[in-house]
N, C-alpha and C positions, 0 to 999 in steps of 0.2 A: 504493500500500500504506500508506502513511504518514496518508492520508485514510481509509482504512478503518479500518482502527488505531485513529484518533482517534473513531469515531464508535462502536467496538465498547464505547471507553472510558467516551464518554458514557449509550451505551446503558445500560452495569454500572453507574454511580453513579446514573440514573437509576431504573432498577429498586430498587436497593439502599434508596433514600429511602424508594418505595412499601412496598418489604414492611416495611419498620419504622413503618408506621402500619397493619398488620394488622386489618381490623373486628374489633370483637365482636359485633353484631348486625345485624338488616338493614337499620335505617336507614342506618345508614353506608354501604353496598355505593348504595344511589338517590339519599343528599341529605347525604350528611357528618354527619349528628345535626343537624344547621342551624346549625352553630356556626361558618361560615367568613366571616370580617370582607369590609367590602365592598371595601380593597386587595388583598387576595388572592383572591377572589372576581373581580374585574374582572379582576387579570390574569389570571385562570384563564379567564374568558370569551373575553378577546384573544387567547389562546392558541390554545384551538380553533379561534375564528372564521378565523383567519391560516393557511389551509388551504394546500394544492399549488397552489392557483386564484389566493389573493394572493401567496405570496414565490416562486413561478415563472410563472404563466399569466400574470399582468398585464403580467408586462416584455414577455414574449411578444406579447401583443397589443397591447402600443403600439407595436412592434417592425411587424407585419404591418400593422394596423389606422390607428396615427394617433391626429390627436386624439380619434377619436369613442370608442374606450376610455378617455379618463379621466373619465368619467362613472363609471365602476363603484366606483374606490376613493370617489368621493363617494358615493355611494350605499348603500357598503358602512357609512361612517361615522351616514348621516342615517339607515338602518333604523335605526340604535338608537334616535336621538333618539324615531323613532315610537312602537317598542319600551317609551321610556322612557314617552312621555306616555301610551299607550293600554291597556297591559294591566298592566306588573309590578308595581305594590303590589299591583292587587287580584288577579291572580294566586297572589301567595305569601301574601295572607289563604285563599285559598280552602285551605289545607292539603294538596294532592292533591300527589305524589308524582310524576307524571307528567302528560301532556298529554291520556289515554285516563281518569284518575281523575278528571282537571277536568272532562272530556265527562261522564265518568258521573255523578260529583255535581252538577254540575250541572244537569243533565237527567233522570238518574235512569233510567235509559236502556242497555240491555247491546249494542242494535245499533248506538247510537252508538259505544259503545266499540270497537265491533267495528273500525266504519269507519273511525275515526281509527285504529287501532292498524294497520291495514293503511296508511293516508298516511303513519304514521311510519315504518313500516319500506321502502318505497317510496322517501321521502326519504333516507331515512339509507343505504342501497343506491345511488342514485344520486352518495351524497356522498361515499361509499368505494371507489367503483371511481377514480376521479381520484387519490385520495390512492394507492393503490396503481399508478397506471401512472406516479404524480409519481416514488415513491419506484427504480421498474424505471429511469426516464430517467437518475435523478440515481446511481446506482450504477452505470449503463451509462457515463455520462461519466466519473467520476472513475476506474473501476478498469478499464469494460472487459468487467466480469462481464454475462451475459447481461440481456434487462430483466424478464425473470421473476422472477430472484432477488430485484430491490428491493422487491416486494409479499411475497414469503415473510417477508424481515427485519423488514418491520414489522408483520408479522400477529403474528410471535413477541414481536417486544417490546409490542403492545399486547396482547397474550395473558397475559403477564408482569404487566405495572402493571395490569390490569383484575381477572383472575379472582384477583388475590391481595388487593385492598381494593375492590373499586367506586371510587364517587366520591370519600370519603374517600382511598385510595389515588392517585388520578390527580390530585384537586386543588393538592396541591403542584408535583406534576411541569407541570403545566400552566403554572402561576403562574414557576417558572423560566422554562418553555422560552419563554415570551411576552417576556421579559428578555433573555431567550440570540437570540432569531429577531430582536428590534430590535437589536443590537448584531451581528447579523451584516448584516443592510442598511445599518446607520448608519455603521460604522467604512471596509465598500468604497464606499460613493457618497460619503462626503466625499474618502476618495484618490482615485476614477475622476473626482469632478469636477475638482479638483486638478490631476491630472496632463493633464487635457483642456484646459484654461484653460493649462498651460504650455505645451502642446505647438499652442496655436492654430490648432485641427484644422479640417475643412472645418465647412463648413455642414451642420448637422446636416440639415436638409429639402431636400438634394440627393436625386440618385439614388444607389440604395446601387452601392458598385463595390467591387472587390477592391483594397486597400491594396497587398497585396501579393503573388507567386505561391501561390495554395492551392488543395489537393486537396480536394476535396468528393466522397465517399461516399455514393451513393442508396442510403438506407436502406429503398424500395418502390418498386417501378415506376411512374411516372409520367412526366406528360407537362411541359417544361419550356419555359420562351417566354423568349425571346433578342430585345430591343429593335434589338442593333447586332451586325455579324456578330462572330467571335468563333477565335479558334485556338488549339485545346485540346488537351490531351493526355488521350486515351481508352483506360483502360484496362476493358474491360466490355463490354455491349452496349449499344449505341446507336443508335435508327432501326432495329431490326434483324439489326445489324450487326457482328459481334462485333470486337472492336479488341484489341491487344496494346501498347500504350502509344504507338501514332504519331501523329503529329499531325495534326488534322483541322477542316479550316473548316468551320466551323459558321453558317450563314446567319441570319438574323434571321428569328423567327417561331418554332414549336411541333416542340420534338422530343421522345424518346419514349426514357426513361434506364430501363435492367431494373434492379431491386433488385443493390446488391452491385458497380454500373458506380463507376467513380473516374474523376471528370475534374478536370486541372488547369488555372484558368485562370491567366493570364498578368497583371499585376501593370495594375492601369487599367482592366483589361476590368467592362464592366457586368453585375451579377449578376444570371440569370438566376433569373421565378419560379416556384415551384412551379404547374401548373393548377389546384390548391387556391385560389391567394392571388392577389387583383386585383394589378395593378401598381399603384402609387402613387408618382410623379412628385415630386418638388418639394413646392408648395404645395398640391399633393392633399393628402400627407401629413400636412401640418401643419395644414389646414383643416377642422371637424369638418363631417361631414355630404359630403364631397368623394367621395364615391364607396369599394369595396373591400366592400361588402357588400350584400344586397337594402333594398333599400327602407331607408336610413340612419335618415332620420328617426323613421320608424315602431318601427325597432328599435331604436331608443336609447332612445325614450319604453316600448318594451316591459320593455325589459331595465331599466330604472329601476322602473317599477310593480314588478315580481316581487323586484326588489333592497331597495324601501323596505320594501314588504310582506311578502316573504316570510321576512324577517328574522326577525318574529313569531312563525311559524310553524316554525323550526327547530326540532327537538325537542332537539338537544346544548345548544342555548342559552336555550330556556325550561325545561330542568332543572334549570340552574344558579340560578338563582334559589328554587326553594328552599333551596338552601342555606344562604339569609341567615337570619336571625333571625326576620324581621319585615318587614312592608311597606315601612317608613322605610328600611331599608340596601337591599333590595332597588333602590330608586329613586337610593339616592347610589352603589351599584355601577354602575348601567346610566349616571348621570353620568361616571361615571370611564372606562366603557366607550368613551365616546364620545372621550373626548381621548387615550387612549391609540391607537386605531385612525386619528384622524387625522393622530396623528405618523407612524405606523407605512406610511401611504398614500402619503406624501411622496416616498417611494423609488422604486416599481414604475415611474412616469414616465423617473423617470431612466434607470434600466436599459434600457428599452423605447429611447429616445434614442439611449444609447451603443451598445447594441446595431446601431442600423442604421450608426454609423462600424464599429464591431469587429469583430461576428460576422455580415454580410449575408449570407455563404452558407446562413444559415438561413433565409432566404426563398426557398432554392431547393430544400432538403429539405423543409422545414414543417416542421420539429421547434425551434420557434420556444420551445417551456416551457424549451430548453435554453441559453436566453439568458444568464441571471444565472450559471450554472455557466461558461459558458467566456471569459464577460469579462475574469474577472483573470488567465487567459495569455495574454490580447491586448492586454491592456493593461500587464500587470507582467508578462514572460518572466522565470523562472528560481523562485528561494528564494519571492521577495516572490509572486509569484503563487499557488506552491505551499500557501503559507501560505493566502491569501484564498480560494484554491480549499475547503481544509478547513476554514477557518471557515462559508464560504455553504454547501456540504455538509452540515456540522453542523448550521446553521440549518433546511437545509430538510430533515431527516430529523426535526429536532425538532417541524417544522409537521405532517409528516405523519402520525408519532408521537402528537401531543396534540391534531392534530382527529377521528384516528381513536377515540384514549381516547374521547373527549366522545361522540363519535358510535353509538360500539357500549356504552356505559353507558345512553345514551337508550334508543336501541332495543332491547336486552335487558331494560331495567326495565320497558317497553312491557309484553314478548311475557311475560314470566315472571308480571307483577304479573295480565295477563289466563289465566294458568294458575292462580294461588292463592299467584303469590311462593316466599319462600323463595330461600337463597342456592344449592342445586343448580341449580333451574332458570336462575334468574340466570346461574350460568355455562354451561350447554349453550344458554342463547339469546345468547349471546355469541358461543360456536365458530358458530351457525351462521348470525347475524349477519353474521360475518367469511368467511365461506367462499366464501356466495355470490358476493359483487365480487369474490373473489380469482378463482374458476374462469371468471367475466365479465372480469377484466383479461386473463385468458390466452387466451382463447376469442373478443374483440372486437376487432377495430381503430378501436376509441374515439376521438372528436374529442378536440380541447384540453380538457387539466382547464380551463379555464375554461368554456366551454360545457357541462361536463356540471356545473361548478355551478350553472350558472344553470338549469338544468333542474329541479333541486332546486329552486331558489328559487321558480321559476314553478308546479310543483305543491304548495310549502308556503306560496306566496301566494294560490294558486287553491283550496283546501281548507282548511285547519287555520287562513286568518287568518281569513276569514270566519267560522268556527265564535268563535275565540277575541275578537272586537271583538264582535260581535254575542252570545255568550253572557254577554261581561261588562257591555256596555252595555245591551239589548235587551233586555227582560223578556220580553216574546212571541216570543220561540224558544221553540218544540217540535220532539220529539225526528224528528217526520217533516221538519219545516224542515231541518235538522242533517245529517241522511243526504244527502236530498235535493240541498243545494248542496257537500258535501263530494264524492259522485257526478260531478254537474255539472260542479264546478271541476277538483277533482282527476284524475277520469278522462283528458278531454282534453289535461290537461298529461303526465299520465303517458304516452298513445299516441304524443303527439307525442317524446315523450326518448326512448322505444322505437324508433319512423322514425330517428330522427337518428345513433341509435347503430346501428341493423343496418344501412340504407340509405345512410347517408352524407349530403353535404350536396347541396339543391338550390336551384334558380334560382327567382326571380320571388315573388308575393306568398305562393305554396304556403311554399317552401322557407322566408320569413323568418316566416311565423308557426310552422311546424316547428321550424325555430330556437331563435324567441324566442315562445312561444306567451301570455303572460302579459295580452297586449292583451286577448284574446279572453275565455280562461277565467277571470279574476280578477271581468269584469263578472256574468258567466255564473253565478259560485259565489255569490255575492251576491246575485243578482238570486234565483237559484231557492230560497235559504235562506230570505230574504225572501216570497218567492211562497208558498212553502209553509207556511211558521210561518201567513202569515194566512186562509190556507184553509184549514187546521188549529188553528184558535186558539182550540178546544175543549180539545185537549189540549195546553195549558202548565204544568210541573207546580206539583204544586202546592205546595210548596215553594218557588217562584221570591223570591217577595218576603223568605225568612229569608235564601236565597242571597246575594240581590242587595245586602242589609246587611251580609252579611258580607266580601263582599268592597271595599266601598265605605265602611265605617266605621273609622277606623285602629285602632289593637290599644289604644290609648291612652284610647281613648274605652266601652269597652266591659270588661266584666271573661273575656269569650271571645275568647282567645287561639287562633291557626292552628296547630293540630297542626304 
């Protein structure tokens, strides 16, 4: 109660900040009037970026996964770099208010519009169902309250900061909560390593085992694999079986736990893992490439292409950049971008680490995002825990909070600006922005918010990057090129995030490009924009060459300034 408490509190002074920068017109509600500096800018950017997927999912999957997850926080940091060098000044010359106004001005073009504004709302639905099942996990551990409830709480609060200022209204709260989310990773991994270094605890890339007697909770039916035999106390069904709390040998090998079973193991016994999650031994686990997912290599070179690239491509994060002034800040934000998310990345490892000494039993549920929440009573019992408990809490209500802002400001200025704008419609494509991932969190049994970010990444790196590299550099794009590869790229990645989310996960080369589909469609969306622009290179408009000045000339040099 005491963690909710605090988080209702946060919530109030948060909202509170937003409506006292209330718009008066509708630039504010898409780009803040462009008056927001490139410190507060950047951290406004850090802020969204720093989703359900970085301050929970990553602990998580270096937790299950090992070294070959710590590619991602690199990756999350170098998209920008890309980010920085390839598209943002001449982006924020080009004036457009949105990612679907770039497509049109610069091509001239309503079926491109069309196209893109469906990839961004695609994306940005893909990027919100995670933030919504982060927020049900993290409300589920600290209070208890069912995991429904934590996607209702932050539909209301980004309902709150959004439909009462736009971007104006959320860029502040952003810029905090990016401040707030590093000091809640920074203040527990400096104590958890701390007290880990005192306590000269095992070898972190042993096998995980129980420290000590715990009950573990099957939160779904599944099947569990047991290395070395095991004598447990079985309250639930098991094998079949129904049990009343007796104790029961358990053999090594695959058994078979009903949602709602409690079994307690015995203090030394090795945790068993979910059928979801490879075992990983020793120096499996700390070896990258050592096995625990299909085809390692192939999906780490996957899921890196979609992470550099599709960075680009995100629409909450290429709106932010209009907000600068001018070309010039735009490019010292996306610098600042860059070191801020690399401090911020530092952490997720650690967590992931301590995780397999403290919390192993979550390799036997798979609810592995709940890593960072339950460290600090494993580590600090009592006040001191309670405390770290509600601070990471905080943290990550704040992540979900301010990637959801970014995320449903994007795709509403999308969906509204392609109806004729205006702040009504702004806010019904908000509500119904937000609706959708919420009836899909309740209605799905969703993998790890990190995987359905990456999902995102790989259809806004397989559509909207190629549109956006190739419209800013590329003079021969035409608007049939445009469709073409955004179709191409896009489509593929989106069937595949659809498989993954209704069907679940599978085996062998299928299952890792389902996965991680970004190998395939990113060549794919490029290749055919390309194909097509030159079979079409009749109709390049014709306007390309005032375009291509304008986004490529700095504001300094010319006396036509970017709307």
């Amino acid at each position: 109660m005491i963690a909710v408490l605090a988080l209702a509190l946060l919530a109030a002074s948060l909202v509170g900040v937003s409506v006292r920068t209330r718009p008066a017109r509708a630039s504010d509600l898409y780009a803040a009037s462009r008056e927001v500096s490139p410190w507060w800018n950047a951290s406004a950017i850090s802020g969204e970026y720093i989703s359900a997927a970085a301050f929970l999912g990553m602990a998580g999957l270096v937790l299950a996964y090992g070294a070959d997850m710590l590619w991602l926080p690199i990756g999350a940091a170098a998209g920008h770099v890309v980010l920085l060098t390839l598209v943002t000044a001449p982006l924020r010359r080009s004036g457009a208010y949105t990612l679907s106004d770039f497509a049109a001005w610069r091509l001239g073009s309503r079926t491109v519009r069309h196209a893109v504004s469906g990839c961004v709302v695609i994306i940005g639905w893909f990027y919100l169902l995670p933030q919504f099942q982060g927020a049900g996990v993290t409300l589920s551990v600290i209070s208890g309250l069912p995991v429904w409830s934590g996607g209702v709480v932050v539909v209301l609060a980004v309902a709150a900061l959004v439909l009462s200022g736009g971007m104006r209204s959320i860029t502040g709260v952003q810029a905090v909560q990016f401040w707030l989310k590093l000091i809640a990773v920074v203040v527990p991994g400096l104590i958890f390593l701390a007290i880990w270094r005192l306590q000269n605890d095992a070898d972190v890339a042993r096998t995980p085992y129980f420290h000590r007697p715990t009950t573990v909770t099957a939160g779904a039916s599944a099947g569990i694999q047991l290395t070395t035999p095991a004598v447990v106390a079985v309250r639930g069904v098991l094998d079949g079986r129904r049990h009343h709390g007796e104790r029961v040998l358990l053999a090594a090998g695959t058994h078979r736990v009903r949602s709602g079973a409690r079994l307690r193991f015995p203090a030394g016994a090795a945790v068993p893992h979910t059928s979801r999650l490879a075992l990983l031994r020793g120096d499996r686990w700390a070896t990258p490439f050592a096995g625990g997912r299909n085809h390692p290599l192939a999906a780490t070179y996957s899921v890196l292409l979609a992470v550099l690239l599709g960075t680009m491509g995100l629409p909450h994060l290429i709106v932010r950049f209009y907000s600068n002034a001018c070309g010039r800040t735009a490019r010292r934000t996306a610098s600042l971008v860059v070191l801020m998310l690399a401090t911020f990345c530092l952490f997720p490892a650690l967590f992931g680490a301590l995780g397999r000494l403290y919390t192993p039993e979550l390799l036997m549920t798979g609810e592995t995002d709940a890593t960072l929440l339950m460290l600090p009573h494993r580590i600090l019992p009592g006040l001191a825990g309670d405390l770290l408990t509600i601070l990471v809490a905080t943290g990550a209500f704040a992540a979900f909070a301010s990637t959801s802002c970014g995320v449903v400001v994007a795709v509403s200025g999308t969906l509204s600006q392609g109806f004729g704008g205006g702040t009504t419609r702004f806010r019904l494509a908000a509500l119904v922005t937000m609706a959708v991932p919420l009836v899909l969190a309740a209605l799905t049994c969703a993998p790890q918010s990190t995987a359905l970010i990456t999902l995102a990444f790989s259809v806004a790196a397989s559509s909207l990057c190629p549109l956006l590299v190739l419209g800013v550099w590329w003079w021969r794009l035409t608007p049939a090129g445009a469709v073409a590869g955004v179709l191409a790229g896009g489509g593929p990645a989106t069937a595949a995030g659809l498989v993954r989310i209704l069907s679940g996960q599978r085996t062998g080369w299928l299952g890792m490009l389902i996965e991680q589909p970004a190998l395939v469609t990113v060549p794919l969306g490029f290749g055919v924009m390309i194909a097509v622009s030159l079979l079409t290179r009749s109709s390049v408009p014709a306007h390309t060459s005032r375009a291509m000045a304008r986004m490529h000339v700095p504001e300094e040099a010319t006396s036509e300034r970017p709307a």
